[in-house]
Residue frames as a rotation matrix with the C-alpha (Angstrom) as fourth column:
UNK 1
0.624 0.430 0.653 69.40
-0.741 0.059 0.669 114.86
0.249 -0.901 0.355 125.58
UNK 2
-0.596 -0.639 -0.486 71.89
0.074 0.559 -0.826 112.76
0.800 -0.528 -0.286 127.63
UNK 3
0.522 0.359 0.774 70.70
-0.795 -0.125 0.594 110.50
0.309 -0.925 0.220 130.72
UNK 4
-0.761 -0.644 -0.085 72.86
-0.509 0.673 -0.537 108.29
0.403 -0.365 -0.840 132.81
UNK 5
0.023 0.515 -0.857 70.83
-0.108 0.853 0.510 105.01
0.994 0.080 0.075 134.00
UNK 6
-0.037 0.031 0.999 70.12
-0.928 -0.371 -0.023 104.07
0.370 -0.928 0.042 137.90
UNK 7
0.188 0.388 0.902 69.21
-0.421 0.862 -0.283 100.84
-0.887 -0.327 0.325 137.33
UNK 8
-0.900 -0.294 0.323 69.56
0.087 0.604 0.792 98.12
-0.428 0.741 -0.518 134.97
UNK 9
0.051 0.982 -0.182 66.42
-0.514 -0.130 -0.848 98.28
-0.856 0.137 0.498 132.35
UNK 10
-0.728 -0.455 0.513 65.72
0.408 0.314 0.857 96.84
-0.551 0.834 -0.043 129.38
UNK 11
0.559 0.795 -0.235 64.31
0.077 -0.331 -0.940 98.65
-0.826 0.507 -0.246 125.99
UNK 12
0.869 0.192 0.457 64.08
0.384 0.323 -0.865 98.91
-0.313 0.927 0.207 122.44
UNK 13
0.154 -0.879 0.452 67.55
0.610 0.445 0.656 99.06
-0.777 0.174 0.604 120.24
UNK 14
-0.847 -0.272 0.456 66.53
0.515 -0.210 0.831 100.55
-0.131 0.939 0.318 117.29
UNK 15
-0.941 0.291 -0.171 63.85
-0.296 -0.955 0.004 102.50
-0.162 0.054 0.985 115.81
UNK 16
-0.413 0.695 -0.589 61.61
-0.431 0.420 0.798 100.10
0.802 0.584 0.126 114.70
UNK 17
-0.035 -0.109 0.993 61.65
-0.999 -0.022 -0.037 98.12
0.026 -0.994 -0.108 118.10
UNK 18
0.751 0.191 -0.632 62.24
-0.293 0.954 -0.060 94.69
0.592 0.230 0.772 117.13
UNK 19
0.028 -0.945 -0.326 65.36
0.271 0.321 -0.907 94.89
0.962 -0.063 0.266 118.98
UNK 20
0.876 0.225 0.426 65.73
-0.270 -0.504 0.820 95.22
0.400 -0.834 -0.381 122.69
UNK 21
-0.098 -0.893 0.440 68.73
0.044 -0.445 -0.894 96.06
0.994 -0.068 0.083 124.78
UNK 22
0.539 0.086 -0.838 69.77
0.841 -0.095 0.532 96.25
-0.034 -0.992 -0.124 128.79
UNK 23
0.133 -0.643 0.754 70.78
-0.212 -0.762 -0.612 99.40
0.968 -0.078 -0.237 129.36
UNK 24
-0.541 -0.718 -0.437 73.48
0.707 -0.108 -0.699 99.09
0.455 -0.687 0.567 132.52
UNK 25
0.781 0.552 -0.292 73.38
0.599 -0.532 0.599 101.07
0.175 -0.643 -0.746 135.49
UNK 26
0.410 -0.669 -0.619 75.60
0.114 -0.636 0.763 104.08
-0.905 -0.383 -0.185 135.19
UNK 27
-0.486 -0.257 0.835 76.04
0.840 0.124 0.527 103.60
-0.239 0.958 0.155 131.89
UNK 28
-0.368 0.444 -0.817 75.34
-0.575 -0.799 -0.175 107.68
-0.730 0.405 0.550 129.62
UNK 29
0.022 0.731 0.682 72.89
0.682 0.487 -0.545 107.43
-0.731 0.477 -0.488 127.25
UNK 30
-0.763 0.070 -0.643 73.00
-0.169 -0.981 0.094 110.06
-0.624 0.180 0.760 124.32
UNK 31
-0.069 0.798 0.599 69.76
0.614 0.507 -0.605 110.37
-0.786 0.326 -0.525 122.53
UNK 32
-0.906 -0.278 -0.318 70.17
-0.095 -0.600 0.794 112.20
-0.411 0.750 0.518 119.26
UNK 33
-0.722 0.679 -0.136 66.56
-0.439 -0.296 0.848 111.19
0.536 0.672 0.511 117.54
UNK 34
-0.404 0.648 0.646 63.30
-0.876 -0.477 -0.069 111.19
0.263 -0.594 0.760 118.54
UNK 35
0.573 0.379 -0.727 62.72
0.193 0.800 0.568 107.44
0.797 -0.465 0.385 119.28
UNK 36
-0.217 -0.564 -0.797 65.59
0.638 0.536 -0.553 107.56
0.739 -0.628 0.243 121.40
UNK 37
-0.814 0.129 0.566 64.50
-0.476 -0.706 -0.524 111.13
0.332 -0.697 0.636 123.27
UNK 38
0.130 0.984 -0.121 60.65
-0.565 0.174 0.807 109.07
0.815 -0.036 0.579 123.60
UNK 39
0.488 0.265 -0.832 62.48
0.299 0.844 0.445 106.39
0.820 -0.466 0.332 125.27
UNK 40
-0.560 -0.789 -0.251 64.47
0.569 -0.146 -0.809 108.49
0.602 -0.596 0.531 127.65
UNK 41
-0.445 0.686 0.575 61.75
-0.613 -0.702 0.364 110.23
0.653 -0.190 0.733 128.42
UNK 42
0.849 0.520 -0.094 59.69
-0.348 0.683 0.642 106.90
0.398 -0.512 0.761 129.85
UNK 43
0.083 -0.549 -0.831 63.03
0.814 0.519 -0.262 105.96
0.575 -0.655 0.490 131.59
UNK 44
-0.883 -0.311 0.351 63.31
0.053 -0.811 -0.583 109.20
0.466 -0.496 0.733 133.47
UNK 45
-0.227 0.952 0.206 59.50
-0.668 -0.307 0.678 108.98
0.709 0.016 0.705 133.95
UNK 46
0.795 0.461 -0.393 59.49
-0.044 0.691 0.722 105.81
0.605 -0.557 0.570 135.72
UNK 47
0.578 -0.571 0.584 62.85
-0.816 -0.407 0.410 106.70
0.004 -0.713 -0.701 137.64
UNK 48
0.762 -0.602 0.239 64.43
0.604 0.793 0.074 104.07
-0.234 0.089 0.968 136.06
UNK 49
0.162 -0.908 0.386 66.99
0.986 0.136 -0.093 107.14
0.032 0.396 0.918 134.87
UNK 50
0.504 0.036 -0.863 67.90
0.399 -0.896 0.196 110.71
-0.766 -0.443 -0.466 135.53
UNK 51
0.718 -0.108 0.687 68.88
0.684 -0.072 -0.726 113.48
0.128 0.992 0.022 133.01
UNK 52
0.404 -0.861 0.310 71.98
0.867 0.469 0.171 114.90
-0.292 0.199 0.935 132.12
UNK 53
0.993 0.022 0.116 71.96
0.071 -0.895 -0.440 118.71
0.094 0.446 -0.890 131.76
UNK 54
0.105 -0.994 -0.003 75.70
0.944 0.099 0.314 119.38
-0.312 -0.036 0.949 130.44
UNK 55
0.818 -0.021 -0.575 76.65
-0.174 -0.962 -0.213 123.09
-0.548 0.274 -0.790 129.81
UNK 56
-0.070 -0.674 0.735 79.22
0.906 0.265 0.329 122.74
-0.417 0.690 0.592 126.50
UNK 57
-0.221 -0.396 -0.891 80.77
0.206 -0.912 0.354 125.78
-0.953 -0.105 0.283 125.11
UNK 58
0.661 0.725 -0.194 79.31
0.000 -0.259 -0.966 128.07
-0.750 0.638 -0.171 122.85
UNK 59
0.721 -0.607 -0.333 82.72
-0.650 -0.427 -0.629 129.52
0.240 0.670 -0.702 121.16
UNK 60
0.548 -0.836 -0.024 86.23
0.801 0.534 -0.270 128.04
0.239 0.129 0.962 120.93
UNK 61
0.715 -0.485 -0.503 89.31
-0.448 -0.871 0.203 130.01
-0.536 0.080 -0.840 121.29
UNK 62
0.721 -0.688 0.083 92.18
0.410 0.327 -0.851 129.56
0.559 0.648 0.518 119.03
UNK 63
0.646 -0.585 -0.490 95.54
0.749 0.366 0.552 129.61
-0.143 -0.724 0.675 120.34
UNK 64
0.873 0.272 -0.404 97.46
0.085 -0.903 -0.422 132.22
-0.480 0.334 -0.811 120.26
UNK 65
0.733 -0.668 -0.132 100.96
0.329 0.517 -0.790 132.35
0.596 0.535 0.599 118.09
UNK 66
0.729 -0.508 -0.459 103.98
0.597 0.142 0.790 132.37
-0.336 -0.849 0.407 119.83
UNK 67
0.996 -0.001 -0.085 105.49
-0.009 -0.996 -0.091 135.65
-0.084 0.092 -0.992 119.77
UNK 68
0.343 -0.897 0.278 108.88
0.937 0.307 -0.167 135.33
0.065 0.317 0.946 117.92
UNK 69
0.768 0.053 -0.638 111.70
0.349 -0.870 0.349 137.93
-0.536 -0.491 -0.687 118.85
UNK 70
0.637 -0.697 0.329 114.16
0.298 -0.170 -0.939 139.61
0.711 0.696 0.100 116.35
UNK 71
0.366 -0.819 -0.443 117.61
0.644 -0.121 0.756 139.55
-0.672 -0.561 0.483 116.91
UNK 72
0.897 -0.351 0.268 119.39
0.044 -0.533 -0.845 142.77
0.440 0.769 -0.463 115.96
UNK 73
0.361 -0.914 -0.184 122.86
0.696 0.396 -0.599 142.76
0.621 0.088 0.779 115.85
UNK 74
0.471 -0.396 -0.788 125.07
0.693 -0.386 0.609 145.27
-0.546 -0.833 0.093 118.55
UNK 75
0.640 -0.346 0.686 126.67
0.357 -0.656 -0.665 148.20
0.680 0.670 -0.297 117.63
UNK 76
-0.163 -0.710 -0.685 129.63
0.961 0.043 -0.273 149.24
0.223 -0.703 0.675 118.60
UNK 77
0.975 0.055 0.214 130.02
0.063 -0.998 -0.030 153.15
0.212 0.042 -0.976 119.99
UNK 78
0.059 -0.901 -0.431 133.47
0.954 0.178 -0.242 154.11
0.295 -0.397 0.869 120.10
């Protein structure tokens, strides 16, 4: 989950919550574990922040190689 701030807020740092933090306005949030999805959740909830819906590709492509031509020598016709 990714949300991008609206306002300046302030909340917890870490998992435990002894630590607290301003999160910026405009500033992306990514929330990878579930304290941090809990607390995006209550910032989106109170419209202190708005979520982030990114479409990222499923597959790669690999380049393709660059198609090397053989030189063949001339012949003469007489």
């Amino acid at each position: 989950m990714k949300i991008k701030m609206l306002i300046d807020a302030c909340g917890t740092a870490n998992e435990s919550g002894n630590a607290t933090k301003i999160y910026k306005k405009d500033e992306h949030v990514e929330c990878n574990d579930k304290w941090q999805e809990d607390l995006a959740s209550v910032f989106v909830a109170e419209g202190q922040a708005m979520e982030i819906k990114t479409v990222e590709p499923t597959e790669t492509k690999t380049k393709a190689k660059p198609v090397t031509k053989v030189k063949r020598k001339k012949t003469i016709k007489k």
